[in-house]
C-alpha positions in Angstrom: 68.5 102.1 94.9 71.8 101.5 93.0 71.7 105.4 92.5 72.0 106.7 95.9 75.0 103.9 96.7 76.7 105.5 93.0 76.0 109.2 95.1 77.1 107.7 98.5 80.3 106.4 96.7 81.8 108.6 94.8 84.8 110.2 96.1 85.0 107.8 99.4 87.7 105.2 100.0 87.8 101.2 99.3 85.6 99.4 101.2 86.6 96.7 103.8 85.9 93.1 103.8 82.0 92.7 105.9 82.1 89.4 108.0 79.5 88.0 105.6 80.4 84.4 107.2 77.9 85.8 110.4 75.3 87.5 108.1 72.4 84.7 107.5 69.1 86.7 106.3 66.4 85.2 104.3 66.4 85.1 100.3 65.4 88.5 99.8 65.3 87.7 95.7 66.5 88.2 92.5 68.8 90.6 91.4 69.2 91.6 87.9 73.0 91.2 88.2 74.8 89.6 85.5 79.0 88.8 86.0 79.7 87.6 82.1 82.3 84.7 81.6 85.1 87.9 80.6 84.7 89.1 84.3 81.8 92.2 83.0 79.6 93.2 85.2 75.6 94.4 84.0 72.9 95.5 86.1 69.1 95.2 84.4 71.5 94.5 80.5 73.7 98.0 81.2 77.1 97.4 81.7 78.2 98.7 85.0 81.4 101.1 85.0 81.7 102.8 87.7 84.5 101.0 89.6 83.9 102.4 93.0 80.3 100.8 93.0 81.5 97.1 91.5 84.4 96.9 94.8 81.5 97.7 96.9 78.9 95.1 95.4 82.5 92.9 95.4 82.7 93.0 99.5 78.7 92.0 100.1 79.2 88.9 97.6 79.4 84.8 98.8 79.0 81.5 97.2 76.8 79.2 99.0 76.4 75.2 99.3 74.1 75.5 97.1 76.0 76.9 94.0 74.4 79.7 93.8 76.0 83.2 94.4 74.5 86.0 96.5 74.8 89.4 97.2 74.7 89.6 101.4 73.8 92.5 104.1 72.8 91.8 107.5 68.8 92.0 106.7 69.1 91.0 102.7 70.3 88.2 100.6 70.0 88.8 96.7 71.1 86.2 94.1 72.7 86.6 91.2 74.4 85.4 88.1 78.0 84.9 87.8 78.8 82.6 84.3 82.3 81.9 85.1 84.2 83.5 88.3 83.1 86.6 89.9 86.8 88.0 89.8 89.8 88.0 87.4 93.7 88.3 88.7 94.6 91.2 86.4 98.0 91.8 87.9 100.9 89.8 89.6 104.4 91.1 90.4 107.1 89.2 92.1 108.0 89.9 95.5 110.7 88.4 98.3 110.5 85.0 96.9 106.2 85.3 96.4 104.2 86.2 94.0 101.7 88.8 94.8 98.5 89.3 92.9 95.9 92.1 92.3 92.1 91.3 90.9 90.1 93.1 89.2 88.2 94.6 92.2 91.6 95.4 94.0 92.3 92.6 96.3 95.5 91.9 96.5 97.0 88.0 98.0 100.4 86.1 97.7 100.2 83.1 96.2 101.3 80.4 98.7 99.4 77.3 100.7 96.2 79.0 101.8 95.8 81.0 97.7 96.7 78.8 95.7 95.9 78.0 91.6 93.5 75.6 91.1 92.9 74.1 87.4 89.4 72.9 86.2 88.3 71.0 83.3 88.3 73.9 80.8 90.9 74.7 79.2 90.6 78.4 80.6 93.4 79.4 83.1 93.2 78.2 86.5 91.6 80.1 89.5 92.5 80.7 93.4 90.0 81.0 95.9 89.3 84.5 97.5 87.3 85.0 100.0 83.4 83.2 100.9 83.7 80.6 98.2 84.6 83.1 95.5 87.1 82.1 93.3 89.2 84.8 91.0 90.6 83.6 87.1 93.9 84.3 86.3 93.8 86.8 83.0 95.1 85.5 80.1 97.7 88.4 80.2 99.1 87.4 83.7 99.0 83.9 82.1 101.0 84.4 79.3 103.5 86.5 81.7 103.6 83.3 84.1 104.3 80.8 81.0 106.8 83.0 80.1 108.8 82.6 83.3 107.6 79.1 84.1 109.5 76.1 85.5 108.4 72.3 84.2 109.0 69.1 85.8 107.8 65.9 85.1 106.1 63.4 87.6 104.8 60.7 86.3 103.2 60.9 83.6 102.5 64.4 83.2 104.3 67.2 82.8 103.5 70.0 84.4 103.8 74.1 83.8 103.9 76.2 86.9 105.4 78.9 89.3 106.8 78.8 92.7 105.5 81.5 95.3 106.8 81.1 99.3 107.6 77.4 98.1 104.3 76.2 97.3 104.3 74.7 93.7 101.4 76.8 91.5 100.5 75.0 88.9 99.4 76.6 85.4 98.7 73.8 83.6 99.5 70.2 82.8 100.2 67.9 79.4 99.7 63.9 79.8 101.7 62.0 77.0 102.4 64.9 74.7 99.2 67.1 75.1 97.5 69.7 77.2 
């Protein structure tokens, strides 16, 4: 299957965003899909490189209630495994007083109230939600840039690390008495 949508593909422009939110079929099954936690995508163990074919499968993807993540079309629903975030932010650039952001799949958002960073109990970066309960980590390069450039403040007692975009505080992590 996965074949003819490579052939199908190739040579045709990014797809647009399905409305997945009315799509409800049945579990259809199992897909042997695997997202790693570094944002690589494998199909049955292969790694998959064909970009055109991953920002397709990007568009059909959801998270539901239940945790679980699913590949969607209006007579299928497939799950499969995502270890950390389906999606990385592998780009940001400042723009007229925003910052705007590219993942790895080529969606592109400005930071502000409706995407903004959320921080987890890992130490990793934080994330920002996308689209259908999909959430996309910021890469440790665009990170590093942000730290770089960052504004602290202190409330409290924490101090905190983050950005400003349209005026919305993005935070990029936080210390409590001396440590992160």
């Amino acid at each position: 299957m996965l074949e003819r949508i490579i052939a199908h593909l190739d040579g045709q422009p990014a797809a647009a965003i399905p409305p997945l939110m009315d799509w409800n079929p049945p579990l259809t099954g199992d897909m042997p899909l695997i997202i790693d936690h570094d944002g690589q995508w494998y199909h049955d163990g292969t790694l998959m490189t064909r970009e055109p074919l991953r920002r397709l499968l990007a568009t059909l993807m959801r998270r539901e209630s239940d945790g679980e993540f699913y590949l969607v079309t209006p007579v299928e629903k497939l799950r499969i495994q995502v270890e950390d975030t389906p999606f990385y932010i592998m780009d940001a650039t400042c723009r007229d007083e925003g910052w705007e952001v590219t993942t790895d799949v080529g969606d592109r958002f400005v930071l502000d109230d409706s995407y903004c960073l959320m921080l987890d109990d890992s130490d990793r970066p934080p994330t920002m939600p996308v689209r259908f309960g999909l959430t996309a980590r910021v890469h440790r390069n665009v990170f590093y840039r942000w730290v770089d450039d960052a504004i602290f403040r202190e409330t409290d007692s924490l101090t905190e690390c983050g950005v400003m975009s349209q005026g919305i505080w993005q935070c990029l992590g936080r210390m409590v008495d001396g440590t992160s």
